[in-house]
C-alpha positions in Angstrom: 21.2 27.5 -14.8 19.6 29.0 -11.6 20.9 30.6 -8.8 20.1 31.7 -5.1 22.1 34.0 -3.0 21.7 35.8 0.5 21.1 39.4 0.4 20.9 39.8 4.1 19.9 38.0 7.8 18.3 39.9 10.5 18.5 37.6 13.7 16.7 38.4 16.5 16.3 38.0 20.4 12.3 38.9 20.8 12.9 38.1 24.8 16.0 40.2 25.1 15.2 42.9 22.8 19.1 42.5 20.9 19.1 41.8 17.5 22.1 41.5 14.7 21.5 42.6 10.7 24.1 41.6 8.3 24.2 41.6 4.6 26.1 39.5 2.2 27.4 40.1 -1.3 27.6 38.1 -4.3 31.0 36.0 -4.3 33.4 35.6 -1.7 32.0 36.4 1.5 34.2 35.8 5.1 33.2 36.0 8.5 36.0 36.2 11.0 37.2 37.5 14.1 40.5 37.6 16.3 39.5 35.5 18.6 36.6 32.7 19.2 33.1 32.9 20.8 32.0 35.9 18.6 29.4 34.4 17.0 30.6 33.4 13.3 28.8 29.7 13.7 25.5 31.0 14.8 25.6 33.3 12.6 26.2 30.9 10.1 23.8 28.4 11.2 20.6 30.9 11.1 21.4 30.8 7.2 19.9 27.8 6.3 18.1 27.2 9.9 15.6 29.8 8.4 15.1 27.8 5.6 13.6 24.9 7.8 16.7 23.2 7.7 18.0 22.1 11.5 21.3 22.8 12.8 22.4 22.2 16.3 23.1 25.1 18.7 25.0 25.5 21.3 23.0 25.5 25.0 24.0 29.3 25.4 21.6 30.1 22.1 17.9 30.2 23.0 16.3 28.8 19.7 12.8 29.8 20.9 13.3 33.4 21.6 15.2 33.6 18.2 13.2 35.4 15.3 15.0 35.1 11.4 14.7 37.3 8.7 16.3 36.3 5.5 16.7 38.2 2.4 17.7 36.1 -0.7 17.5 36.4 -4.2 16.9 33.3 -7.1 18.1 35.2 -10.6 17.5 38.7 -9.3 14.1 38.0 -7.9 14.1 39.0 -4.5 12.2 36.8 -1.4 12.1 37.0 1.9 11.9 34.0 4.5 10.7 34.6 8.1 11.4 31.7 10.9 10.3 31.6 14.3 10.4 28.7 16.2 8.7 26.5 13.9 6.8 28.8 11.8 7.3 30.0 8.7 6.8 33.1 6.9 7.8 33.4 3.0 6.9 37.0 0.8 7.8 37.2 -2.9 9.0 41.2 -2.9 6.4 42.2 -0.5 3.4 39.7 -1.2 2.7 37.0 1.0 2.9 33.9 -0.7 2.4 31.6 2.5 2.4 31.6 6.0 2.7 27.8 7.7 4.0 25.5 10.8 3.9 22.9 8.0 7.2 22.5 6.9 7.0 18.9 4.7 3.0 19.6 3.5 3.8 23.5 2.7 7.2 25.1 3.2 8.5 22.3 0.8 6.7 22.2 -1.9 6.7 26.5 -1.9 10.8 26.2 -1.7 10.0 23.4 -4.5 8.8 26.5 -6.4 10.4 28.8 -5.6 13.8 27.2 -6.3 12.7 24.8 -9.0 14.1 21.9 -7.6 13.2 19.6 -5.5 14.6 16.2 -3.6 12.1 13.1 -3.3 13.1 10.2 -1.1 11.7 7.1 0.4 10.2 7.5 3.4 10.7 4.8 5.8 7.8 5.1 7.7 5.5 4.9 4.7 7.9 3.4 2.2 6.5 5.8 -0.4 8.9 8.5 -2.3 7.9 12.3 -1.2 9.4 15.1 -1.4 12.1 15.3 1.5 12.5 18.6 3.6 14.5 21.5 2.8 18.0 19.9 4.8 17.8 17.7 1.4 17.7 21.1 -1.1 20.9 22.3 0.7 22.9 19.1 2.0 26.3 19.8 0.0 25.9 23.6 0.4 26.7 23.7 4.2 29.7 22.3 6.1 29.2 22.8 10.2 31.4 23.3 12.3 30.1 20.9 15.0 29.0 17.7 12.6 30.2 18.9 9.0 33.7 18.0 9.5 33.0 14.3 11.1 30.2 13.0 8.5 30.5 14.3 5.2 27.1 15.6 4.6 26.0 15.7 8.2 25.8 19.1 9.2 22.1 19.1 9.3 19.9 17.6 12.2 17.0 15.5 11.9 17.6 13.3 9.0 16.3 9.8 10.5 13.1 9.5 8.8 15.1 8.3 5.7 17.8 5.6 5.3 21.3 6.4 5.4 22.0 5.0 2.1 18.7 7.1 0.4 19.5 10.6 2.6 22.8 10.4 0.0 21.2 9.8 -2.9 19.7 13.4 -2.1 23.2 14.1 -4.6 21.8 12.8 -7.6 19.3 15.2 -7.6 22.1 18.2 -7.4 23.8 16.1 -10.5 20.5 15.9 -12.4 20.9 12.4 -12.3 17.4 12.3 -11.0 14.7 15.2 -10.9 11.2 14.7 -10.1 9.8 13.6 -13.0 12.8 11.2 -13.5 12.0 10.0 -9.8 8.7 9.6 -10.9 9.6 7.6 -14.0 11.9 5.7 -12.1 9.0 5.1 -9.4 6.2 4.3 -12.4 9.4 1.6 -13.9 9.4 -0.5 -10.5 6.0 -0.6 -10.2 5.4 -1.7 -14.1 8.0 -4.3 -13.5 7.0 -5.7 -10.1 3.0 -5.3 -12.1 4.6 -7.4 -15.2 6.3 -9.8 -12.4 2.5 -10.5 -10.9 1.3 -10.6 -14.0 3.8 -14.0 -15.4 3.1 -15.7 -12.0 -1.1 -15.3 -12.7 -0.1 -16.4 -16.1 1.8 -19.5 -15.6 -1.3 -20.3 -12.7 -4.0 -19.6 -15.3 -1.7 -22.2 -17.7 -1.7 -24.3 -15.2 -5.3 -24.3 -13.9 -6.3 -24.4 -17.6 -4.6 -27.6 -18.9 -5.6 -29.4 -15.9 -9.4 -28.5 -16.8 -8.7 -29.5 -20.1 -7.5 -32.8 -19.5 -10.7 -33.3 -17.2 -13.1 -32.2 -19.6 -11.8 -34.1 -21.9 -11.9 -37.5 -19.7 -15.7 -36.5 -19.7 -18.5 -38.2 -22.1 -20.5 -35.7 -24.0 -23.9 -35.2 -22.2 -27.2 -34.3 -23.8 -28.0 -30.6 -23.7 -30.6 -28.8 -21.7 -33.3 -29.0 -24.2 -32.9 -32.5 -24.8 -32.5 -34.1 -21.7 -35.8 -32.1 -21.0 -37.5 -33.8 -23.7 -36.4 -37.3 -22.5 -37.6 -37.2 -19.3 -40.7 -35.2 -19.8 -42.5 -38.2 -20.5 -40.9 -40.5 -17.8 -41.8 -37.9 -15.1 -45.4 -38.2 -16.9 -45.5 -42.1 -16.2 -44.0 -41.8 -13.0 -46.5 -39.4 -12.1 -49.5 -41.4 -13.7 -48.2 -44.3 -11.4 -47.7 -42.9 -8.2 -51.4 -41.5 -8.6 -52.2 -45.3 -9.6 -50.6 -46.7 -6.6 -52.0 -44.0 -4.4 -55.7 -45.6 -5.6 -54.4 -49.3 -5.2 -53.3 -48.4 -1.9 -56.7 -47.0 -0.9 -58.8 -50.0 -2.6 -56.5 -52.4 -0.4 -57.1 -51.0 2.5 -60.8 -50.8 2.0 -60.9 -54.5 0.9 -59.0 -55.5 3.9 -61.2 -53.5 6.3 -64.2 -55.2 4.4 -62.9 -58.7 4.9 -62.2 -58.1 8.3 -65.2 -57.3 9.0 -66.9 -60.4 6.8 -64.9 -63.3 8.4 -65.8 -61.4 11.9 -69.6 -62.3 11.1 -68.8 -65.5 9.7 -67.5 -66.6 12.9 -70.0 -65.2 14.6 -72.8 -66.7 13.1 -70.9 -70.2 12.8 -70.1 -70.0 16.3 -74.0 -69.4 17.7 -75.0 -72.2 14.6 -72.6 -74.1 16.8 -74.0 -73.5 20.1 -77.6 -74.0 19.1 -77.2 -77.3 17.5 -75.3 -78.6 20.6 -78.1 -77.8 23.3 -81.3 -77.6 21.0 -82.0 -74.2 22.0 -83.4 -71.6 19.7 -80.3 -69.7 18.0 -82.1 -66.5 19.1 -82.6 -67.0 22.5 -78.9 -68.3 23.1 -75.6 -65.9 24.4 -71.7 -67.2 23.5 -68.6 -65.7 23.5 -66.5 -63.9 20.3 -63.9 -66.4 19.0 -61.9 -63.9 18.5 -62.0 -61.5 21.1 -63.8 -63.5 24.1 -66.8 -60.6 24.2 -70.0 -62.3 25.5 -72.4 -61.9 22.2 -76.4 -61.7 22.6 -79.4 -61.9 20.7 -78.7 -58.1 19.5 -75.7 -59.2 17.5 -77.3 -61.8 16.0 -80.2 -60.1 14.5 -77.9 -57.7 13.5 -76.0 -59.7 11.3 -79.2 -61.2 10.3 -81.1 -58.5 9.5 -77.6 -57.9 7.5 -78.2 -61.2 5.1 -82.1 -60.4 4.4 -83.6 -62.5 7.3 -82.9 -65.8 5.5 -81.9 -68.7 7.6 -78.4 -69.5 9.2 -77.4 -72.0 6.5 -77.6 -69.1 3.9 -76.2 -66.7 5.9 -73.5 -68.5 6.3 -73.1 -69.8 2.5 -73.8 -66.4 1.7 -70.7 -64.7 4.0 -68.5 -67.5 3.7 -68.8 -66.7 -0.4 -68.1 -63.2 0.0 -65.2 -63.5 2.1 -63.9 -65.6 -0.8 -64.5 -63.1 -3.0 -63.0 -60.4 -0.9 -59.8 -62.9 -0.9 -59.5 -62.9 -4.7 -60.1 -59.4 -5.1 -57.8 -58.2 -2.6 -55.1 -60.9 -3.9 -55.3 -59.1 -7.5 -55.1 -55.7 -6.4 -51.9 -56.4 -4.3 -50.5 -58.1 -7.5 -51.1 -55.0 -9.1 -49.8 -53.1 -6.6 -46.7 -54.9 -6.2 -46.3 -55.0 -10.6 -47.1 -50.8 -10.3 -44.1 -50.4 -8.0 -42.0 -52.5 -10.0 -42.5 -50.4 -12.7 -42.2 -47.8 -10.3 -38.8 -48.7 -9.5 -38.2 -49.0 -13.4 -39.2 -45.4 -14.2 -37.1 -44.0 -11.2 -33.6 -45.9 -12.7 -34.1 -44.2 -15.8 -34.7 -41.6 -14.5 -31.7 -41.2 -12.6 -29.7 -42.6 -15.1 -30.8 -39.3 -17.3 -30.8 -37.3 -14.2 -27.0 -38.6 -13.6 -26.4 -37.5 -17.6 -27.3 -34.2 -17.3 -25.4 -33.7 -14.0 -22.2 -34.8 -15.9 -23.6 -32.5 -18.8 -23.7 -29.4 -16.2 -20.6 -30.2 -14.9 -18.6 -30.2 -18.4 -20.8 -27.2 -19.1 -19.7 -25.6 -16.0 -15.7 -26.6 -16.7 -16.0 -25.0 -20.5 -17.4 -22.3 -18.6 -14.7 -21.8 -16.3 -12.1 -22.8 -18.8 -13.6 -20.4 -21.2 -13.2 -17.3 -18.4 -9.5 -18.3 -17.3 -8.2 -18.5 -20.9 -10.2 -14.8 -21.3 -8.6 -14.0 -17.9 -5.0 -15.6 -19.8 -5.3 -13.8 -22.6 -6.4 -10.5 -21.0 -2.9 -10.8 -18.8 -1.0 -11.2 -21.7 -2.7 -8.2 -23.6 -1.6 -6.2 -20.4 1.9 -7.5 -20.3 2.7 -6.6 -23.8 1.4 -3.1 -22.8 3.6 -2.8 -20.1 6.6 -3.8 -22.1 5.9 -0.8 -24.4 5.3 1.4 -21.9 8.7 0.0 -19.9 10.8 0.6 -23.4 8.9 4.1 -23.4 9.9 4.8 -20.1 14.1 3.4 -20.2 14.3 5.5 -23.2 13.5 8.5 -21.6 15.4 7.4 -18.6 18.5 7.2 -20.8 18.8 10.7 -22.0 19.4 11.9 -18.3 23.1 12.2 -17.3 24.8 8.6 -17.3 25.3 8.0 -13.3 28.5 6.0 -13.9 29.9 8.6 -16.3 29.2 10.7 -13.7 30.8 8.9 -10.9 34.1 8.5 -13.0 34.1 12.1 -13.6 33.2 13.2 -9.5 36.4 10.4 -8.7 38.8 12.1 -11.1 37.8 15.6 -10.0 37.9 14.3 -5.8 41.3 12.5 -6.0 43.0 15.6 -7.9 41.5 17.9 -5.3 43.0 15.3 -2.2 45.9 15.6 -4.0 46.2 19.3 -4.6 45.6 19.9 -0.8 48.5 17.1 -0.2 46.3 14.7 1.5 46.4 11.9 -1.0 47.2 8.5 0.0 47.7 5.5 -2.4 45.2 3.7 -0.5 42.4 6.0 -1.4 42.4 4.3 -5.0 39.4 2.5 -5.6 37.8 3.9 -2.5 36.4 7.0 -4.0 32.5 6.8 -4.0 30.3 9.0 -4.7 27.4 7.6 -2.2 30.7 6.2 0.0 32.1 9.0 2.5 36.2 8.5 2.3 37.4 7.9 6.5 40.4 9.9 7.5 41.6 11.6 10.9 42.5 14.9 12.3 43.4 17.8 9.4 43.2 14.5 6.8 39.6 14.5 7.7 39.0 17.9 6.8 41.0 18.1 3.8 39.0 15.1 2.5 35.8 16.1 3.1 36.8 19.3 1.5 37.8 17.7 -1.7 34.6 15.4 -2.0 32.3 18.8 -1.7 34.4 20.6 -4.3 34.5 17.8 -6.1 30.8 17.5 -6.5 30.6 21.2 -7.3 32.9 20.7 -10.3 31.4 17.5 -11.8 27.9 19.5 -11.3 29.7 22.4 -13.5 31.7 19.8 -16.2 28.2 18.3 -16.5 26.4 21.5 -16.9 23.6 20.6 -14.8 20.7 22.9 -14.8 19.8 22.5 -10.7 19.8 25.4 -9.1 23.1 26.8 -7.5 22.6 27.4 -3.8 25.5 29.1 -1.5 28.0 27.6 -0.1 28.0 28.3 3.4 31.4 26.7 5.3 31.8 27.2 9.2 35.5 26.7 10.6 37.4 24.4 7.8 40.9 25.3 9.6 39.6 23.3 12.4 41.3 20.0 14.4 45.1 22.1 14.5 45.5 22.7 11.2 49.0 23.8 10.2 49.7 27.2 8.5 50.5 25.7 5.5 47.7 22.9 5.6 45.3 26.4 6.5 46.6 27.8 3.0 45.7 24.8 1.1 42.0 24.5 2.6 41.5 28.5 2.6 42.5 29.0 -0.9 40.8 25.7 -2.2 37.2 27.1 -0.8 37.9 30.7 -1.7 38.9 30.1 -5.5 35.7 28.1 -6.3 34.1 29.8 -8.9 31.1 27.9 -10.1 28.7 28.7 -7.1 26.9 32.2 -6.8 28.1 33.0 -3.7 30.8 31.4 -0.8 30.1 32.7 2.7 33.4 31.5 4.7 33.9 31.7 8.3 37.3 31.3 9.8 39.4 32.7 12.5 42.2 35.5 11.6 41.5 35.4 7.9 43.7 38.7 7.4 46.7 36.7 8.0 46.2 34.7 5.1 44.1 36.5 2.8 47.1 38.2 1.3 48.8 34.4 0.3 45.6 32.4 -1.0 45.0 34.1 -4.0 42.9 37.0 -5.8 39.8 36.0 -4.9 40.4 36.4 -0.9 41.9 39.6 -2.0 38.5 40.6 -3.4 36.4 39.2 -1.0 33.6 40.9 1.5 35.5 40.5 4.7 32.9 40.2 8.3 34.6 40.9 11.3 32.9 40.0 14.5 34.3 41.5 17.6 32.6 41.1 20.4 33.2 38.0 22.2 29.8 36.2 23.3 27.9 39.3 22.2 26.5 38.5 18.6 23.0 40.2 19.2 22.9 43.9 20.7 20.4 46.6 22.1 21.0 49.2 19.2 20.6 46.7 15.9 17.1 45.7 17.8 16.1 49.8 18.0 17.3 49.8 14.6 14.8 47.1 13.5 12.1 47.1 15.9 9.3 47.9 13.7 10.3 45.3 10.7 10.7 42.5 14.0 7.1 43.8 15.5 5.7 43.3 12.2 6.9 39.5 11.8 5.7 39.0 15.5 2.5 40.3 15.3 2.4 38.1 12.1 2.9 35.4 13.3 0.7 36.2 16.8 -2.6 36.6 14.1 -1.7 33.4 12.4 -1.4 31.5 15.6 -4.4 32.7 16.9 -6.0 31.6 14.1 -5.0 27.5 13.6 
């Protein structure tokens, strides 16, 4: 088991050159005076203060002129902490081991180190566990005088970026009920659980999606493959293609016969038309004009021997036989080719429904393919999930059994009541309806004195489950600020005094308390024994002289700190 103790504080006043040195022994250390406003609390308070953990001040101290220098040891190895303002200086013997304004990135984790102990929280701003600031490492170590004897545990300032209920559970640590690797087991256990609970709600989808693709695939007929359906319509695309082209021609050929018969019956009625005319006035067919039939266009000689010259100069009655037979004949051919037409688009229309009928097959064939597909990748996608669950199961039984060799919190708890309720009682505050209240997370209320003795007994108390349990956390001292407070009795004095000086399981107690001579002599050996402070001076903590004394050791830390400012 580890322990710290202070060696000695150096507290400075860099504005108003006064300065107070005072060193501490192992044990039962007690600061006290005659008289109030002497300076006991702030000279308590810079104890941990220089650690980076907060206290509140009274208006009168200027925290910003104020340099610290604290000597401590951890098992005979000695370190020094510097503080001003808000930076940090810490040396190992005289080596710098780091220099910082960073209290949670680097002062922590170096104290982490150093001490071998840490506290990790959740933060509420990031919901993420890290490890919490130094107030954490010494929470039941300090009792203030302003805070310490209202809230149990509240003697150190700016705790709000945690939850009440977590900043408590800072004690578990100092129980060895959790340490950082047990946090981080603890923190690897919820996230395999809340992974294995993700992973049953993708499963039961994935069942889900799966038999309602099986049922549809199943509802689906079989479909040629690829290959085949390929080979079935190869040669229907073939025929379709051969008619198309066949229709194109047909098309063409009807369109030219058309034009040609147009053109035919046009002469025919032209030359029947001046037969016609000729006949009727016995005037030479050449030398007579008419008019179209069809159009009304006045027609001349020109035309005629036009469509003469056409017919091989033979007379009108040929002519006429002659066009009146090729009209015919265009007629009949033009008839058969739009029969043909009309049969090629049947068959058109023939080759098309097949082939949409095999086109509509293989669509159904890439759809099933594409559900066996997809049913093939969510069962893959099952089975993967329940390869990973089974994993996490191991690694969960892995984990708890670890977890389980750590000190049994409610064995713990039962132990911390017993040892509270027998200290109440021993300082003759017990009351029947404390039974059943006594929490280890859950502060017991009282008033006045009550309240003082009670939060007395629930410290203690935590100090001697830590020692029944053996716990290998580090032992920090217990630094106690006015516990006589709220008009104490004599006799109520005697029972908190001699409860605080006779604990014997932390490395050091430093105890301040007003006119401790009168009692030291009735509260046992161990006050007897003890390294007794006494302050004087009233409002005068800090003098001229000390600061002469130390000058060069304060210059130093200034100038320090001066070069490492100038430098960020």
């Amino acid at each position: 088991m580890r322990e710290m103790y202070f060696e000695s504080v150096l507290i400075a006043d860099i504005v108003n050159k006064s300065a107070r040195f005072q060193k501490f022994e192992k044990g039962l250390n007690v600061v006290t005076s005659t008289d109030n406003h002497v300076g006991k609390s702030s000279l308590l308070k810079s104890l941990y203060h220089t650690f980076g953990a907060n206290v509140k001040y009274d208006n009168v101290w200027d925290i910003n002129s104020k340099l610290y220098i604290l000597n401590f040891k951890v098992d005979d190895v000695g370190y020094r902490i510097i503080r001003h303002v808000k930076n940090y200086a810490v040396f190992k013997g005289d080596e710098l081991l780091r220099i910082t304004n960073k209290v949670m990135e680097e002062l922590s984790p170096l104290l982490e180190q150093i001490f071998d102990f840490g506290v990790y929280l959740d933060s509420k701003e990031t919901g993420k566990v890290t490890l919490a600031p130094p107030a954490f490492t010494f929470l039941p170590y300090y009792i203030d005088q302003d805070d310490g004897w209202s809230t149990l545990y509240g003697s150190f300032q700016n705790q709000e970026q945690y939850k009440k209920p977590d900043r408590i559970k800072s004690l578990y640590y100092h129980l060895n009920i959790y340490t950082k690797h047990s946090v981080e087991l603890m923190a690897q256990r919820d996230h395999l659980q809340e992974e294995i609970t993700s992973l049953k709600k993708d499963a039961l989808r994935l069942s889900e999606i799966i038999e309602s693709i099986s049922e549809e695939v199943q509802g689906i007929v079989p479909a040629d493959d690829v290959a085949q359906f390929d080979e079935n319509i190869r040669p229907i695309k073939a025929k379709i293609k051969n008619i198309v082209n066949k229709i194109g021609t047909k098309r063409n050929a009807i369109q030219e016969l058309q034009v040609s018969l147009e053109q035919h019956e046009q002469q025919l009625e032209i030359i029947s038309a001046y037969h016609k005319i000729a006949g009727a006035t016995g005037e030479s067919v050449h030398e007579a004009a008419h008019t179209c039939p069809r159009c009304g266009y006045l027609y001349d000689d020109e035309i005629y021997n036009r469509v003469h010259a056409n017919y091989m100069n033979v007379s009108e009655d040929y002519v006429m036989q002659y066009v009146s037979q090729a009209v015919a004949s265009i007629r009949e051919k033009l008839q058969s080719e739009k029969e043909e037409y009309v049969a090629l688009m049947s068959d058109l229309k023939k080759l098309e429904t097949t082939f949409e009928e095999k086109s509509e097959s293989f669509n159904v064939y890439v759809r099933q393919r594409g559900m066996r597909d997809t049913l093939d990748r969510f069962s893959s996608q099952l089975k993967t999930n329940e390869g990973r669950q089974i994993d996490i199961q191991s690694e969960l039984k892995e984990i708890k059994k670890e977890l389980r060799t750590l000190p049994n919190k409610d064995e713990v708890e039962e132990k911390y009541i017993d040892f509270t309720r027998y200290n109440i009682m021993k300082l003759n505050a017990w009351n029947s309806a404390y039974d059943g209240t006594i929490k280890l997370l859950t502060p017991i209320k009282a008033q006045g004195t009550l309240e003082n003795k009670i939060i007395l007994a629930q410290f203690v108390g935590l100090f001697q489950t830590m020692d029944y349990f053996k716990t290998q956390t580090i032992r920090f001292p217990f630094v106690v600020d006015s516990p006589r407070g709220k008009e104490a009795s004599q006799e109520s004095s005697k029972e908190i005094l001699s409860m605080i000086t006779e604990i014997s399981t932390l490395p050091q107690i430093i105890l301040a308390t007003i006119d401790f001579e009168a009692y030291k002599d009735n509260i046992g050996d161990s006050a007897k024994n003890a390294n007794v402070i006494t302050l004087q001076e009233k409002n005068k903590l800090l003098d001229e002289a000390t600061y002469l004394t130390y000058e060069s050791e304060i210059s130093q830390a200034v100038e320090l700190f001066s070069l490492y400012m100038s430098k960020s």
